[in-house]
Rosetta silent file (secondary structure, phi, psi, omega in degrees, C-alpha in Angstrom):
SEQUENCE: XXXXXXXXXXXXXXXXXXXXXXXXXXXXXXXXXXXXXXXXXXXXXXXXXXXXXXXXXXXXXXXXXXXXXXXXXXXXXXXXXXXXXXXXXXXXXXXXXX
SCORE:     score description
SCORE:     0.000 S_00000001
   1 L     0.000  154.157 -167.628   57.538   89.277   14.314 S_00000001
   2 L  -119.168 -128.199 -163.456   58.698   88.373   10.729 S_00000001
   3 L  -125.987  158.796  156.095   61.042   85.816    9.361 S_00000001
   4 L  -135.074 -172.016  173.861   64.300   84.415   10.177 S_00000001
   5 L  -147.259  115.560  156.571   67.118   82.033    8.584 S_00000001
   6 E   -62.382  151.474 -136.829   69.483   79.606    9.451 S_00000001
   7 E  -141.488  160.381  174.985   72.998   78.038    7.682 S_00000001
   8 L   -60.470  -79.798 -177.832   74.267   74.301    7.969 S_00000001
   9 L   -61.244  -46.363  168.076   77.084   73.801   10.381 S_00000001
  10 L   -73.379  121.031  137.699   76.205   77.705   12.002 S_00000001
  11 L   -27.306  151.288  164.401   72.628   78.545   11.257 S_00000001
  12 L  -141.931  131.461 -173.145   72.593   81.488    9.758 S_00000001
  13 L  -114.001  120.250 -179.457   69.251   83.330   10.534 S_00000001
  14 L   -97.983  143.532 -162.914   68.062   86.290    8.300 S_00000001
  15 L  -130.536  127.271  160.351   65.361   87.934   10.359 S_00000001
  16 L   -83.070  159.256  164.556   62.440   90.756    9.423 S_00000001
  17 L  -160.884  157.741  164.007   61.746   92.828   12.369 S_00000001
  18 L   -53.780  158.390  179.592   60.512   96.398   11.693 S_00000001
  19 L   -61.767  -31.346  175.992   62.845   98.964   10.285 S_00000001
  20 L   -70.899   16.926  161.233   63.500  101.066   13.297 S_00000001
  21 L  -146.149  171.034 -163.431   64.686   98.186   15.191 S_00000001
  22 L   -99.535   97.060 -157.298   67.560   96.519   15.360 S_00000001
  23 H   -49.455  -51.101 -163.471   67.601   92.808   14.639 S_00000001
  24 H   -68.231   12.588  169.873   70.676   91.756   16.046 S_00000001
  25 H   -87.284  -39.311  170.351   69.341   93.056   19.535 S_00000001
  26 L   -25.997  116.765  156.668   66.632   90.431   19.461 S_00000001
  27 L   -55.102  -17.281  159.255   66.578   88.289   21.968 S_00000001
  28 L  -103.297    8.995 -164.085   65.937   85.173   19.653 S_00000001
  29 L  -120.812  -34.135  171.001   68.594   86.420   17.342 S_00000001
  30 H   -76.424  -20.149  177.532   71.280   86.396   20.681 S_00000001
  31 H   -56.792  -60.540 -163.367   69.684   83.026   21.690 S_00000001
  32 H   -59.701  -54.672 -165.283   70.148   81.434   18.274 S_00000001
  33 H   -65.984  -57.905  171.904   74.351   82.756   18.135 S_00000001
  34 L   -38.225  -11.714 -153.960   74.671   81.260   22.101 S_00000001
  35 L  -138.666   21.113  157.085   73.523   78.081   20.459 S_00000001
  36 L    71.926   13.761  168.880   76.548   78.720   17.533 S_00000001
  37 L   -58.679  126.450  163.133   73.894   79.907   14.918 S_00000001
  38 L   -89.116  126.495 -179.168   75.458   82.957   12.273 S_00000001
  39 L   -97.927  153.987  128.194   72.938   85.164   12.010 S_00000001
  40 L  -146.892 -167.204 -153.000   72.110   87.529    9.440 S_00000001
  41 L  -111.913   -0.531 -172.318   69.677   89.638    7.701 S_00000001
  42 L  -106.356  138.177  173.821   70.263   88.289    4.201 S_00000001
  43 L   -95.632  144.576 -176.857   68.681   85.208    2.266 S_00000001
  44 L  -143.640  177.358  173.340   71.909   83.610    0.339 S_00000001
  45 L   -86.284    9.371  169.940   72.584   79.742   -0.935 S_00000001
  46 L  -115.377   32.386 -151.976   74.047   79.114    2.685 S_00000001
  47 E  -121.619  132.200  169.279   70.996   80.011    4.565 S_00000001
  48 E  -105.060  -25.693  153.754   69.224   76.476    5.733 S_00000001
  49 E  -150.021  164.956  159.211   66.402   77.472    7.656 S_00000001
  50 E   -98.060  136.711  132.397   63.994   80.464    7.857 S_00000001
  51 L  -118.802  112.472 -121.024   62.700   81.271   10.984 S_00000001
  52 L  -113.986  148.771  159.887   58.990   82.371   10.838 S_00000001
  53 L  -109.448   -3.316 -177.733   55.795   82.695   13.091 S_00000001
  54 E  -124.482  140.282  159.801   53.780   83.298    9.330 S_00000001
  55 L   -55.602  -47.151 -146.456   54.004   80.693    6.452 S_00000001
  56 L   -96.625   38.965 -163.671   52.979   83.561    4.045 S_00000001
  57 L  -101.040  168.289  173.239   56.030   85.963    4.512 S_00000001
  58 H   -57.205  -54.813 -148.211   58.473   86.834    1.353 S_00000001
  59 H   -72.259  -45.730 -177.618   61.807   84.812    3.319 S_00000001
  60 H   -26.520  -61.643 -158.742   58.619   81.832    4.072 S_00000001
  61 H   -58.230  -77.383 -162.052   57.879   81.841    0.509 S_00000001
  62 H   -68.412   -1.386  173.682   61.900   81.434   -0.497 S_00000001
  63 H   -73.194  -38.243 -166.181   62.518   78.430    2.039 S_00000001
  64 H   -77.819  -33.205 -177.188   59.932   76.519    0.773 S_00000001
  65 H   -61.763  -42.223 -179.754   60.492   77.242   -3.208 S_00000001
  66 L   -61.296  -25.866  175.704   64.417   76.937   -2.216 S_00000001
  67 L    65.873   31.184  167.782   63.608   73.620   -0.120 S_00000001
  68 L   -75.212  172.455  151.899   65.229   75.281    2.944 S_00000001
  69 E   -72.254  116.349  160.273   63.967   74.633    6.748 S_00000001
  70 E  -111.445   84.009 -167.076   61.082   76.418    7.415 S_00000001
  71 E  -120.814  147.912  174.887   60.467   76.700   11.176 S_00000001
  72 L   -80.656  159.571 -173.765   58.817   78.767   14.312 S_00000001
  73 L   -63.282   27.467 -152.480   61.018   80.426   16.840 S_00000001
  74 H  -128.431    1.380  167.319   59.968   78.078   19.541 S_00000001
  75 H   -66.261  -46.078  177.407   62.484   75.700   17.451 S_00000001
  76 H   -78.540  -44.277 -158.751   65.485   77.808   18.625 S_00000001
  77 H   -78.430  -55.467  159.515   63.985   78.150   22.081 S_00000001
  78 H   -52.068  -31.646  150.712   63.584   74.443   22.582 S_00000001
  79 H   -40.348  -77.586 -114.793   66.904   74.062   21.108 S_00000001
  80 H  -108.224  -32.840 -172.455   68.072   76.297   24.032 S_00000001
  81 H  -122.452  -14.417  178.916   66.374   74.562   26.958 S_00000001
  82 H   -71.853  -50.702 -133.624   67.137   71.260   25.423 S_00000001
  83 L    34.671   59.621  176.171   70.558   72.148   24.551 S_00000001
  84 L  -166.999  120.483 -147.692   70.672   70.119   21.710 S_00000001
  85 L   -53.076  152.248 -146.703   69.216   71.074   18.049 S_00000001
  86 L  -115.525  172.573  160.681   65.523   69.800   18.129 S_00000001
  87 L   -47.043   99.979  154.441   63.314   67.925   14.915 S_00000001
  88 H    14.726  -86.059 -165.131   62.444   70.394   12.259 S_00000001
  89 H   -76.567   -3.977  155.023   59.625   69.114   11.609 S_00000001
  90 H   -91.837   12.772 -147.355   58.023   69.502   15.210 S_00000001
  91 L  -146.329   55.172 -176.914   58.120   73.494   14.459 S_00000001
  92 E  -100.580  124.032 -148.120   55.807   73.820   11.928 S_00000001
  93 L   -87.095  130.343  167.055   55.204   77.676   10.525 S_00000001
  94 E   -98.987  131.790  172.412   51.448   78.415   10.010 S_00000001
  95 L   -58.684  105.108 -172.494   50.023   81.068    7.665 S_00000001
  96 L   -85.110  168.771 -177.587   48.066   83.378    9.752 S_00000001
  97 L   -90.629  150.564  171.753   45.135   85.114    8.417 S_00000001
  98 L  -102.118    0.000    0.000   45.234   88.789    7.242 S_00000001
């Protein structure tokens, strides 16, 4: 899994996934839009969080220089089972090792 991104009032989540698949199929990418997130596939100035399971991705890299939300998917998924947008800052994206 790769990166995604989120927007203020919508999230808006730009997502890697390999090319030969289809992000907007994603079951954390229909999760996030039930939960009134805009998704897309693009980093822009209205994108407010990335959501990552690696710290050391390209989109990682622009949240933090950009001062964006940088969070793991388990942010939207508690979000989701909560129903109600969760702490940042309990979702914290690790760098895995290559």
């Amino acid at each position: 899994m790769g990166s995604k991104t989120y927007r203020t009032k919508s999230p808006k989540i730009p997502t890697v996934f390999p090319t030969k698949f289809q992000a907007e199929k994603h079951q954390l990418w229909k999760m996030a839009e039930q939960l009134g997130a805009l998704c897309t596939s693009e980093l822009d100035p209205s994108v407010t969080h990335v959501v990552s399971t690696d710290a050391g991705t390209e989109k990682s890299h622009w949240a933090v220089r950009e001062k964006r939300f940088l969070v793991h998917p388990r942010w939207i998924e508690a979000a989701n089972y909560l129903w109600q947008k969760q702490p940042e800052e309990n979702f914290p994206v690790k760098q895995t090792k290559s």
